[in-house]
Phi, psi and omega in degrees: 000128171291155183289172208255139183282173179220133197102157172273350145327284200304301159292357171300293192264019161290323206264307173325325219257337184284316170288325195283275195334324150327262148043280185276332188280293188313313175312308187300339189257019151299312206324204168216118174261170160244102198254103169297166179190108183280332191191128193323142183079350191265019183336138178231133158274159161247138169332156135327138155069011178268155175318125195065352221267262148011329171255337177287324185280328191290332178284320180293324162283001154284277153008278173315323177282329160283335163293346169262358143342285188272001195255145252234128160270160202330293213301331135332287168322284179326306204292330174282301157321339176267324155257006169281299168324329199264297191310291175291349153276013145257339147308330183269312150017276198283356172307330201262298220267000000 
């Protein structure tokens, strides 16, 4: 733990150097990483800026755009279940009588 400075300059930029350090922690884990696997359990980030690093996220974010392509949005969903739900409870309806 660092010693707690003494003045208000000095605690002015103890309290600066703590926030730009947030800051930075937050931005890096906004970044989009890239996580290699040399063998299952075996994880690699790949650098920032490293060779290729660019063409793997462009490929996954093609990739992330066709699965949501294809996927029902909730709202979509709810509306297929109420009418699957209308529908076989008018089967059973017509079952009884």
């Amino acid at each position: 733990m660092r010693e707690q400075p003494k003045g208000a300059v000095a605690r002015a930029t103890y309290v600066a150097e703590g926030v730009a350090t947030a800051m930075r922690r937050r931005q890096r884990d906004k970044e989009p990483r890239v996580l290699l696997y040399r063998r299952p359990g075996d994880p690699r980030v790949l650098a920032p800026g490293a060779k290729g690093q660019d063409a793997v996220l462009e490929a996954a974010e093609r990739m992330v755009v066709l699965v949501d392509e294809t996927l029902p949005t909730p709202r979509e969903a709810r509306r297929a279940q109420r009418r699957e739900a209308r529908a076989t409870a008018a089967e059973e309806a017509e079952a009884e009588e």
